[in-house]
C-alpha atoms as one frame of an Amber mdcrd trajectory, in Angstrom:
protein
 166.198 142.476  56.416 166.470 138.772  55.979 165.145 138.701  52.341 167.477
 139.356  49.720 165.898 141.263  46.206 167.345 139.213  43.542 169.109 141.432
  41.047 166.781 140.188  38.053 163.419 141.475  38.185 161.583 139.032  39.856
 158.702 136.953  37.242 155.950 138.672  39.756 156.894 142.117  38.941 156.207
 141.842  35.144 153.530 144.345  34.219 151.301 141.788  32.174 149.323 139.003
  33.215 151.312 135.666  32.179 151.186 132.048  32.852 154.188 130.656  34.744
 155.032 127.604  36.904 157.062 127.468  40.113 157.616 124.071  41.912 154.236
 122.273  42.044 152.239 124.124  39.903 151.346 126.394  37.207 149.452 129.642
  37.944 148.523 133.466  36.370 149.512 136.575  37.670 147.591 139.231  36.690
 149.198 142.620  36.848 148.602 145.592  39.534 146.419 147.501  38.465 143.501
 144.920  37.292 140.044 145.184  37.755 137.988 142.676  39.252 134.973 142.066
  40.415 131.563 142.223  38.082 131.680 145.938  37.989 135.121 146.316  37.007
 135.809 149.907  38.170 138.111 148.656  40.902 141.981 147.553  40.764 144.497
 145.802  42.657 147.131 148.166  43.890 149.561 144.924  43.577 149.811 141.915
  41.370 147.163 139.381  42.003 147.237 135.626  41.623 144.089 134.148  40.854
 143.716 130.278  42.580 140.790 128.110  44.280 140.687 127.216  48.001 142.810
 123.838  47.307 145.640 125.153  45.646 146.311 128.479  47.364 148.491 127.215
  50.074 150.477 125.484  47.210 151.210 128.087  45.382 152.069 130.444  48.346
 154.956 128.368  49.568 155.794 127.802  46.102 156.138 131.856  45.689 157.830
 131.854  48.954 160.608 129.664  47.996 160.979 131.353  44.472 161.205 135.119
  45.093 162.119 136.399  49.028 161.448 139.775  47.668 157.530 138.835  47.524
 155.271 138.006  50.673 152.230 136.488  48.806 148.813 136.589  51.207 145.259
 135.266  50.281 142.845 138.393  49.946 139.674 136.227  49.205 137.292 135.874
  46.200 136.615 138.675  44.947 134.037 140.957  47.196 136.735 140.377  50.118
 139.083 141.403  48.064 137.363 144.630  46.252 136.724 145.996  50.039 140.823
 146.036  50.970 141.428 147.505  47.576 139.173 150.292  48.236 140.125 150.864
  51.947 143.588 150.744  50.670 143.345 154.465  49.771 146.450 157.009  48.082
 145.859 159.351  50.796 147.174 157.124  53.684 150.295 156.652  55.165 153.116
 154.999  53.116 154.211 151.204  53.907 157.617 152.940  55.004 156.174 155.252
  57.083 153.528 152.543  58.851 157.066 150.057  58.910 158.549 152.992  61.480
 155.723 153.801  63.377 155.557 150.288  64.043 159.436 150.450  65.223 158.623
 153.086  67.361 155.763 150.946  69.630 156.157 148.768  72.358 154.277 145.976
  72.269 154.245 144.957  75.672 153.243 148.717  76.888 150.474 148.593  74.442
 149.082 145.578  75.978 149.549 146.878  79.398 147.781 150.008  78.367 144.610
 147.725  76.608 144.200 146.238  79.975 144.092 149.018  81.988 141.273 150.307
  79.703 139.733 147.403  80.315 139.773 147.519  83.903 138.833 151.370  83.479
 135.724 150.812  81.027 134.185 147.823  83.547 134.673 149.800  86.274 132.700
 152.553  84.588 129.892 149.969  83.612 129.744 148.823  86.940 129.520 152.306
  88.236 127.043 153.584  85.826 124.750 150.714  86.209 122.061 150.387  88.492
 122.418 148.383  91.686 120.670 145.471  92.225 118.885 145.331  95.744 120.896
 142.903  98.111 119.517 139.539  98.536 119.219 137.790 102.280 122.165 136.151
 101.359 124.663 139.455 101.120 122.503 141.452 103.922 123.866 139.270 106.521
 127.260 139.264 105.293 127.077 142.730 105.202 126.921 143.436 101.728 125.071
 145.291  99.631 126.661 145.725  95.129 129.679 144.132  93.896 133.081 146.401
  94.373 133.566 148.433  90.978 137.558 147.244  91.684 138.595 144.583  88.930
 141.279 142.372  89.661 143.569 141.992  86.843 142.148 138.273  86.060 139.019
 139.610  85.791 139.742 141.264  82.813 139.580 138.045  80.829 136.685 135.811
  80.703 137.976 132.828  81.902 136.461 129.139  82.345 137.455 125.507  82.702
 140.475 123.885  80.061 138.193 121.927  77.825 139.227 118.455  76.692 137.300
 118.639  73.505 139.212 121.292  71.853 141.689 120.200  68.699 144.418 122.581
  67.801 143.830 125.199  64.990 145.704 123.843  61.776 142.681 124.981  59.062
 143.518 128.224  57.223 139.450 129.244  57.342 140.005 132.338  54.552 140.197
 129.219  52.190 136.777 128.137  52.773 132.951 129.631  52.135 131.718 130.449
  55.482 128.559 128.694  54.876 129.069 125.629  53.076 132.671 125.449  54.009
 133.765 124.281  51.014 137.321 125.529  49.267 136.356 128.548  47.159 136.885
 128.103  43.565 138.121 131.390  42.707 140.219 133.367  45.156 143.167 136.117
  44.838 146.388 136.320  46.483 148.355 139.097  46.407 151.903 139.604  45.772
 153.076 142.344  48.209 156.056 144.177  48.023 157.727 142.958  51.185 160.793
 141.119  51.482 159.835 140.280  55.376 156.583 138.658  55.761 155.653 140.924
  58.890 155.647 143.999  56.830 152.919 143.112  55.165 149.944 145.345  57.071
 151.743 148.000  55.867 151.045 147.581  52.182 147.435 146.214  53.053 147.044
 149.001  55.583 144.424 146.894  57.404 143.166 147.982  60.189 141.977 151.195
  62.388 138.372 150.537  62.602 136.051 149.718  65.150 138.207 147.656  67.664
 140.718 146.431  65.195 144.648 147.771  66.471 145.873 150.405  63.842 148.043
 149.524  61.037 151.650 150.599  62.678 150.097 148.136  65.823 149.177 145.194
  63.111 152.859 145.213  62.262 154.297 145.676  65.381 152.506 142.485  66.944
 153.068 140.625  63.305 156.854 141.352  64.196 156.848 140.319  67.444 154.984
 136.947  66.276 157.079 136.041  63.386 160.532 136.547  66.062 159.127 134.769
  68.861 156.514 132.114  66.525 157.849 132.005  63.063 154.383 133.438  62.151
 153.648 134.346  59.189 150.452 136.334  57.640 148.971 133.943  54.784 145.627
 135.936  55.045 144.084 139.426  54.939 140.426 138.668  53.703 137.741 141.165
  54.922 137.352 141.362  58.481 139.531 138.594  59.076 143.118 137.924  59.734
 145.156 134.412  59.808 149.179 133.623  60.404 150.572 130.465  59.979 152.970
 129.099  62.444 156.445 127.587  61.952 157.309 127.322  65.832 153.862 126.141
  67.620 153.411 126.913  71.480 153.392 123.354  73.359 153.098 124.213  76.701
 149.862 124.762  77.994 150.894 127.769  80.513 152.476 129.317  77.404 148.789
 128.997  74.703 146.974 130.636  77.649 149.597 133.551  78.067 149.329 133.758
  74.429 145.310 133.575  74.218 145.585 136.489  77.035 147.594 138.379  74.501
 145.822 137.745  71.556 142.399 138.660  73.808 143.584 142.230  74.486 144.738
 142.592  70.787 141.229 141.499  69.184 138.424 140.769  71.817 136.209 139.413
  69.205 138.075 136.072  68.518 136.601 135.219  72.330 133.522 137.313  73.320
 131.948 136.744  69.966 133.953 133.494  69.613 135.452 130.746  71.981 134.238
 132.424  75.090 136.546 132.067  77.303 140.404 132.622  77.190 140.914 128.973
  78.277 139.017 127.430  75.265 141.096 130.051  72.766 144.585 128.541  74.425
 143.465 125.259  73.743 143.148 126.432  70.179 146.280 128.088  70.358 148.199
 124.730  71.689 149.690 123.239  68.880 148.312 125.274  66.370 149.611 125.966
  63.108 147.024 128.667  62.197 145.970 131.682  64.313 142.814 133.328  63.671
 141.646 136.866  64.136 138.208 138.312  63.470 137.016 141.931  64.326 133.011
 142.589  63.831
């Protein structure tokens, strides 16, 4: 591993909440193991930070800089935050044992093996489905339903490069969703993890509805943060955000990636950008990467 565990115990390890100031600013850390939220019933498995919207980033790259035995990550105000504490449940795997089934999966087979089921599951839509009657045009060309075949680019919606498209460079877990102003009061956690791409495995997010498994969330955050330099900054709900030291600039390059990122969560694009086009013009330049599962 790249980080190195300082042979003090590190200021974010202390077991009581305390005031302290790294770099640009002062913050509290509130020990694992507090409750939030109005109830008050449930705790952080880790130790929390408590910041607004404005000075999250801030204090992440302060954290970053001060302790490489800590990968801090915004976990949202507080209901975002109460549902990954309680998904995060005892009875799960352990972050070591998600950190090896992650070693043990090929990313590039997986994604191979997504698109095949998407070829398999329109083919069985277009099978299952009843057939429109043929129109003048196709009866004399001899035609009668579409072929239930699927070529491989018509696995992912595609459409025209759009020239009003700006690079993604807004971490969105900072903002209300509605009024999209910074929140006032938002936690990040201080996770265990020495490299930033092990962090799904202490979150554990992941393995519902379409969203890739845990051991598959740190797989592709591995492969990323090699090939990128991204880094997870957010696990907030539903939603999950990297930031990006090594952009992609080429425009070949965003639409392999928006491909890859298609097959890993559909959402960001069918309920999204709509095409896999728009999404690379996102993902040229970018310093942020989104992903959203419903």
């Amino acid at each position: 591993m790249s980080g190195v565990r300082p042979s003090h115990r590190p200021p974010f390890a202390r077991t009581r909440a305390h005031g302290t100031s790294v770099g640009r600013m002062a913050f509290t850390i509130l020990p694992a193991g507090t409750a939030i939220g109005q109830e008050g019933v449930t705790v952080s498995p880790w130790p929390l930070v408590q910041a607004s919207g404005e000075t999250a980033l801030g204090i992440i790259a302060d954290i970053r800089k001060a302790d490489p035995a800590v990968t801090p990550i915004i976990v949202g105000p507080a209901q975002e935050a109460l549902a990954l504490f309680q998904s995060h449940g005892p009875a799960e795997e352990s972050p070591a044992e998600i950190i090896a089934g992650a070693a043990a999966i090929d990313c590039g087979a997986w994604l191979r093996q997504r698109e095949t089921e998407h070829i398999e599951n329109m083919a069985l839509a277009a099978a299952t489905k009843p057939a429109p009657a043929a129109g003048l045009w196709a009866k004399l060309r001899g035609r009668t339903t579409a072929s239930a075949a699927t070529a491989r680019s018509s696995v992912f919606p595609r459409g025209p490069w759009p020239h009003d498209v700006e690079a993604n460079t807004d971490v969105l877990s900072l903002r209300d969703v509605l009024t999209r102003k910074p929140y006032t009061d938002l936690y990040i956690a201080l996770l265990p993890a020495s490299e930033p791409w092990h962090a799904g495995a202490h979150t554990k997010f992941g393995g519902w509805n379409e969203c890739p498994e845990p051991e598959v969330q740190v797989a592709f955050a591995r492969r990323w943060f090699e090939r990128h330099g991204a880094v997870p900054v957010a696990t907030s709900g539903d939603v999950l955000e990297f930031t990006v030291a090594r952009p992609i600039s080429d425009r070949e390059a965003a639409l392999e990636m928006a491909m890859e990122q298609y097959l890993f969560c559909e959402d960001i694009v069918e309920q999204g950008t709509g095409t896999v086009d728009v999404l690379a013009a996102y993902l040229l330049n970018a310093t942020v990467w989104y992903f959203w599962w419903d």
